[in-house]
N, C-alpha and C positions, 0 to 999 in steps of 0.2 A: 491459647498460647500467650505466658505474659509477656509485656514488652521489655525489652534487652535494654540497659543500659547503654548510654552513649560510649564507655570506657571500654564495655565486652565487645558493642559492635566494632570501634576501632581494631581492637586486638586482632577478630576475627578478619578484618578487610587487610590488617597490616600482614597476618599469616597468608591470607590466599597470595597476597604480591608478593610474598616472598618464596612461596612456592613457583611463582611461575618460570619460565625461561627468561632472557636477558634480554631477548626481541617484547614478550609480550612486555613486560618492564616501561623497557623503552616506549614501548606505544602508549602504555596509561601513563608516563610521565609528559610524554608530550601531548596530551588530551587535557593533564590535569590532572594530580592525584586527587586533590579534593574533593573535585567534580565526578572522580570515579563510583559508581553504585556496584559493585561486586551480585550485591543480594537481589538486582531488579529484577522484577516479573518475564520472561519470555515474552515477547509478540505472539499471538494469535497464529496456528498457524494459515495460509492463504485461504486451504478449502475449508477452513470453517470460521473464518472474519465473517463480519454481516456489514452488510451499508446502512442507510438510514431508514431504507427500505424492509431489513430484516431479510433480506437474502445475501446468499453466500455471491462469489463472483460467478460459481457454474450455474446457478438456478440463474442469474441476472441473463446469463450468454445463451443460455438454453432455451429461455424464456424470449429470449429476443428472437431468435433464430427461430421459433415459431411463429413467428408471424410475416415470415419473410416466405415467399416463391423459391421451391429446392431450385432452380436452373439460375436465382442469384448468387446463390448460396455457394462460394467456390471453398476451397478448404483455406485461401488467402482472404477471403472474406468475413471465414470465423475467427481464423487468429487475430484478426485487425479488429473486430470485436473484443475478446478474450482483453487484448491489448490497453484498449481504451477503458474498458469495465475494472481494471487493474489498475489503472493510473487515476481513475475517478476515483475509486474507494482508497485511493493511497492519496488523495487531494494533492496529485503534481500538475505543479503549475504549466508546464508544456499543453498535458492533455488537457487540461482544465479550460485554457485557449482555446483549443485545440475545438472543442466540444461548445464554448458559449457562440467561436465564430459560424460552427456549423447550424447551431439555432439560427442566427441571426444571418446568414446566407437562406436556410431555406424561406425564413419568412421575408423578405428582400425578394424569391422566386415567389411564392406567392403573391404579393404584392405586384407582379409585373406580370404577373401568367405565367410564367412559365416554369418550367419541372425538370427535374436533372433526368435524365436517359437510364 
């Protein structure tokens, strides 16, 4: 496909805004029209993103939960997995926290002997 002209993409980005409602309008105007991409790619969606690892977020929870004892395993204990495996492959800063302090808590238990229950 050849590339579009700058003047044809305009035209095209100024017709979809003027097709929309007065709310969505309103919304790309206060975001920015220039900043607007109309033409941007979709996000990925979740069950088939990959992390760095090359797995999806279900094979990462699946994978983990294997290696866990079924009588830890409560069904609040997969979602808080599911959870955390979501927020890492979406790089937010909460879990990202969340996850370096739990590294450096358990190596801190190591360090003094002792193990979480």
């Amino acid at each position: 496909m050849e590339a579009l002209s700058k003047d044809v993409i305009e035209q095209r980005k100024k017709a979809i805004f003027d097709s929309m409602g007065k709310r969505g309008q309103k919304r790309i105007v206060r975001q920015g029209y220039d900043q607007w991409d109309p033409f941007q790619e979709p996000k990925d969606p979740l069950d088939i993103r990959k992390d760095i690892t090359k797995r999806t977020i279900h094979e990462l929870v699946h994978e983990f939960l294997q290696t866990r004892r079924e009588e830890t395993s409560s069904v609040s204990f997969g979602e808080g997995v599911f959870e955390m495996a979501l927020a890492l492959m979406n790089n937010n800063d909460k879990y990202r926290g969340m996850f370096e302090f739990s590294l450096w808590y358990a190596d801190l238990l190591k360090k003094e002997g002792s193990e979480l229950e």
